[in-house]
VEXVEX-463201 format. One record per residue (C-alpha): y, z, x; chain. Coordinates in steps of 0.2 Angstrom, whole numbers, plus 2048, in hexadecimal, padded with zeros to 3 digits. Example, Ala and Ser with C-alpha at 12.3 -4.5 7.8 and 13.67 -1.06 7.14 Angstrom:
REM residues 2
> 7EA / 827 / 83E / A
> 7FB / 824 / 844 / A
//
This chain:
REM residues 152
> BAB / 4C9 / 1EC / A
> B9D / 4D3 / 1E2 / A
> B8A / 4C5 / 1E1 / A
> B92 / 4B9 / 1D1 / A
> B81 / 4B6 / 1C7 / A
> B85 / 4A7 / 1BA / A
> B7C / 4A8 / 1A9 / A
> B77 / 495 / 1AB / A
> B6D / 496 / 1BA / A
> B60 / 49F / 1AC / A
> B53 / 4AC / 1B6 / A
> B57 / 4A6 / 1C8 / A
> B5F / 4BA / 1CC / A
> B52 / 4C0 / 1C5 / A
> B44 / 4B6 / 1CB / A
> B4F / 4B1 / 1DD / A
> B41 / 4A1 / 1DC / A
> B50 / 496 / 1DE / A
> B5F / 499 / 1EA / A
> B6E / 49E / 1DF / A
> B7E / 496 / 1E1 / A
> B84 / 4A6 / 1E9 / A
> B7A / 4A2 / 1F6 / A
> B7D / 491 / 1F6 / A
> B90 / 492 / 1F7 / A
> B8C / 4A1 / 207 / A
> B82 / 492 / 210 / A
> B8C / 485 / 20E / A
> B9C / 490 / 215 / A
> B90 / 494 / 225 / A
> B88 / 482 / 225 / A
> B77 / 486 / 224 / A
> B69 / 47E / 218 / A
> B58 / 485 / 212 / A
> B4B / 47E / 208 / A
> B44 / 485 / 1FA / A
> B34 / 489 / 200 / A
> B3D / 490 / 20F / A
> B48 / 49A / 205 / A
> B36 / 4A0 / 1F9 / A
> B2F / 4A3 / 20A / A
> B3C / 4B2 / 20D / A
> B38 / 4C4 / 207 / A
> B40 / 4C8 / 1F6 / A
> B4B / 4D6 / 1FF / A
> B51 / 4C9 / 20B / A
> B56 / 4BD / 1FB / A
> B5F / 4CB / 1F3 / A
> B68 / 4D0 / 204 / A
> B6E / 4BC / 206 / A
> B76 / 4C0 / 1F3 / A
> B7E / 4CE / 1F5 / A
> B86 / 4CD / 208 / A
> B97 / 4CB / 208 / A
> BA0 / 4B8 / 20F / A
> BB2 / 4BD / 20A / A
> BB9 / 4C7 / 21A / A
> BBB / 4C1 / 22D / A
> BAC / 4C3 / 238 / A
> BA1 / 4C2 / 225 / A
> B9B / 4B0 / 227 / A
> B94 / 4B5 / 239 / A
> B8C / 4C3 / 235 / A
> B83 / 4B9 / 224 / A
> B80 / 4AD / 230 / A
> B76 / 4B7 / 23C / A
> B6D / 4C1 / 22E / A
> B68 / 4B0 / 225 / A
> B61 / 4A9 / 236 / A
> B5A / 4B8 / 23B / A
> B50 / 4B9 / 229 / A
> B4B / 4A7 / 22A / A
> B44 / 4AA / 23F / A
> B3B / 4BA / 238 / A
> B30 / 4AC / 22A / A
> B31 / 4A0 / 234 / A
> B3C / 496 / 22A / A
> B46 / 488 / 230 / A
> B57 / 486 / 22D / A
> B62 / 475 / 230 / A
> B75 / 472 / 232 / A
> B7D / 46A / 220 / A
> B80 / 457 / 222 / A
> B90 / 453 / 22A / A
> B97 / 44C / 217 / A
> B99 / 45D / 213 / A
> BA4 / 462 / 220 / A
> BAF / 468 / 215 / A
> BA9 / 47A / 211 / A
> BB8 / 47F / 208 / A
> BBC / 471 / 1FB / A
> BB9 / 47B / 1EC / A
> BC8 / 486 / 1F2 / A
> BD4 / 478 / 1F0 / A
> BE4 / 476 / 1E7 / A
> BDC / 46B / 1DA / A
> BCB / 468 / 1D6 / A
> BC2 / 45E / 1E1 / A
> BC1 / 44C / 1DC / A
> BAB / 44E / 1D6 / A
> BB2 / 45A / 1C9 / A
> BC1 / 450 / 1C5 / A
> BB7 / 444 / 1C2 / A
> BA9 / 44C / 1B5 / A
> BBA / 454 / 1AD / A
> BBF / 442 / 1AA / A
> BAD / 43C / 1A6 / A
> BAD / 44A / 196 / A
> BBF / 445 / 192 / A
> BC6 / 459 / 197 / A
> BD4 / 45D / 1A0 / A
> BD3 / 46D / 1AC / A
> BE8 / 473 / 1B1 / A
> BE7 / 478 / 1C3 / A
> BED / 489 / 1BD / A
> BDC / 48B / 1B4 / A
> BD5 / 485 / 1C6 / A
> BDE / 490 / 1CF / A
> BDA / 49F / 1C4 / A
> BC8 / 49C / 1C7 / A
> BBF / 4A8 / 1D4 / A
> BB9 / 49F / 1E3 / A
> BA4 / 49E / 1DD / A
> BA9 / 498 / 1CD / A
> BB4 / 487 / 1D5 / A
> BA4 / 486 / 1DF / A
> B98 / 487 / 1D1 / A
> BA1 / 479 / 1C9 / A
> BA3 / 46E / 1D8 / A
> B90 / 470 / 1DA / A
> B8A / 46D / 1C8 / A
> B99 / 45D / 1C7 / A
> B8C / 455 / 1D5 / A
> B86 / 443 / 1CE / A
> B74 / 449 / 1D1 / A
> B77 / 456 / 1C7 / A
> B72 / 457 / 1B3 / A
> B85 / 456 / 1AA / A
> B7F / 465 / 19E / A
> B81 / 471 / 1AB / A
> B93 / 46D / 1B1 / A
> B96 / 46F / 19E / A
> B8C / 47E / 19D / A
> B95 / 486 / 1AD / A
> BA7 / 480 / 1A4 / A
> BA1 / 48A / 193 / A
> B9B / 499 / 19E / A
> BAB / 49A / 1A7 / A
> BB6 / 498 / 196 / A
> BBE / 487 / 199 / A
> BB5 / 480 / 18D / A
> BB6 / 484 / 179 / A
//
């Protein structure tokens, strides 16, 4: 799968100031966390590397795993394990919609067919399990919905 750059997350590929949800959905399927300072700490090439290396074959997540560490031991940037409630690396691959996105559907009184889930590629379920987060601003689960066509 090719680096998925989402209009809604504005200048962050340009910039690479914020980590993208590329990289987000790479970390969380390897179980690591950085800080934004640490991830600003890194060198713009090393940022761009994270985006771009591949998560999607056998023997990928290592070897993202082991280039992310070794980035973050060359800036001297710590990394921590993800809590334990998220486990569950893969429930944006689900069948259905996991029950946060359920939940924000119902909230905006829309109605996704797990066909259109289905369809969806495997950053895109992640980009809306992420923005369906109750700390999150509503808008931008709207905005990703729009982005990806499900929404008028």
């Amino acid at each position: 799968m090719s680096y998925k750059r989402f209009a809604f997350e504005g200048n962050t590929h340009e910039s690479l100031e914020c980590v993208p949800l590329t990289v987000r959905r790479k970390l969380d399927l390897v179980g690591l966390k950085i800080s934004l300072a640490g991830w600003q700490t890194l060198s713009r090439a090393e940022r761009l590397s994270l985006c771009h290396l591949p998560v999607d074959e056998a023997g990928e997540l290592d070897v993202y795993r082991e280039v992310f560490e070794a980035f973050a031991a060359r800036a001297n940037v710590p990394l921590s394990p993800l809590p334990s409630e998220a486990s569950d690396r893969m429930q944006w691959n689900g069948a259905v919609p996991p029950a946060g996105v359920q939940a924000r559907l119902d909230a905006m009184g829309f109605a996704l067919q797990p066909s259109q889930w289905a369809a969806l590629d495997e950053e895109s379920r992640y980009a809306l399990m992420k923005m369906a987060e109750p700390k999150r601003d509503p808008r931008k689960f709207s905005w990703v919905l729009q982005e990806l066509g499900l929404l008028p």
